[in-house]
N, C-alpha and C positions, 0 to 999 in steps of 0.2 A: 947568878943563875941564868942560864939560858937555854933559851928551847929551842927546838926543831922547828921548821916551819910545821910538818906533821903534826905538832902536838898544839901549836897557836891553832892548826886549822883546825883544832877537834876541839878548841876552848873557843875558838870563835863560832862554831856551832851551835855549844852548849850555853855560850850567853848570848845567843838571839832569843834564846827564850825568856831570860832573866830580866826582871823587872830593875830597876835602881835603887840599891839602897842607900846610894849617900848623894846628894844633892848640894853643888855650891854658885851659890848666888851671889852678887855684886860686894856682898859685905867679905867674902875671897876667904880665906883658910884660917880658920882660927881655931885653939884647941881642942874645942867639941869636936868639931867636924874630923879634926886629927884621931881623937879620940872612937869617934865613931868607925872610922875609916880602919883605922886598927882592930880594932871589935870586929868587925863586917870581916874583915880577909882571914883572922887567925876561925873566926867559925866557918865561913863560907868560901876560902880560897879564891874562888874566882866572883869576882862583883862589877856589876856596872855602876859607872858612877855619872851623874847627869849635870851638866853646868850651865847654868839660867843666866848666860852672859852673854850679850849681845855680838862682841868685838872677836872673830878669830884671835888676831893677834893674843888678846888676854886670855882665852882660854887655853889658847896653847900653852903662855907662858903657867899659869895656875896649872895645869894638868902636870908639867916638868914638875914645878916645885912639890905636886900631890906625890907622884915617881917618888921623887928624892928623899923626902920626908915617911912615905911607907914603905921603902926599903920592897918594891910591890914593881913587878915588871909590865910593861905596856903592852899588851895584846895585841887591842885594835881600837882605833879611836875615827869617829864617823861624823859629822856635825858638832854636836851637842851633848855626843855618848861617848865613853870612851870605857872601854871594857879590862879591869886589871887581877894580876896571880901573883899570889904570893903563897908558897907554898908551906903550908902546915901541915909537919908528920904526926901531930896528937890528934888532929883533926876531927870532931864528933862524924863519924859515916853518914849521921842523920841529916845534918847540917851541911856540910861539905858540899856547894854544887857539881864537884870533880867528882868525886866518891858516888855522889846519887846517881849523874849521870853518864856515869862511863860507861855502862853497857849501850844504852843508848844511839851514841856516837863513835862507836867502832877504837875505840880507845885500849880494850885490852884482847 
């Protein structure tokens, strides 16, 4: 899957406003978190996700192995935040931060 730059600019829009729902700290990716992380993207498509780790270096490399392991594209990644899409066609509309807010963000 790949997107336009258009379409990262209209998801990086819409998760400036999104809080984080999946958080990983020094104890680094284990299968809850995986687990979550997959829950989180197949209802919400787009999610940030926040890492309480002090080191660039490790967060970089943790964020790659998050990519690889949720099959989930990398938006935009800023410090500590780093914002990801994975796209779900069954997607609850309720749920879905894409769906709620495409009007929004000039999106359709």
């Amino acid at each position: 899957m790949s997107l336009s730059q258009a379409q990262k600019k209209a998801f990086r829009s819409i998760g400036h406003h999104l809080n984080p729902v999946v958080m990983i700290s020094e104890n680094g990716i284990s299968e809850g978190v995986l687990a979550e992380l997959d829950r989180a993207l197949n209802d919400h498509e787009l999610i940030k996700v926040k890492f309480a780790l002090p080191e660039r270096e490790e967060r970089e490399a943790m964020l790659e192995e998050l990519v690889a392991a949720s099959r989930a594209e990398l938006i935009h990644n800023i410090g500590k935040m780093a914002l990801l899409y994975r796209a779900n066609p069954k997607a609850n509309p309720k749920l879905s931060n894409v769906q709620r807010y495409a009007d929004h963000h000039g999106r359709r």
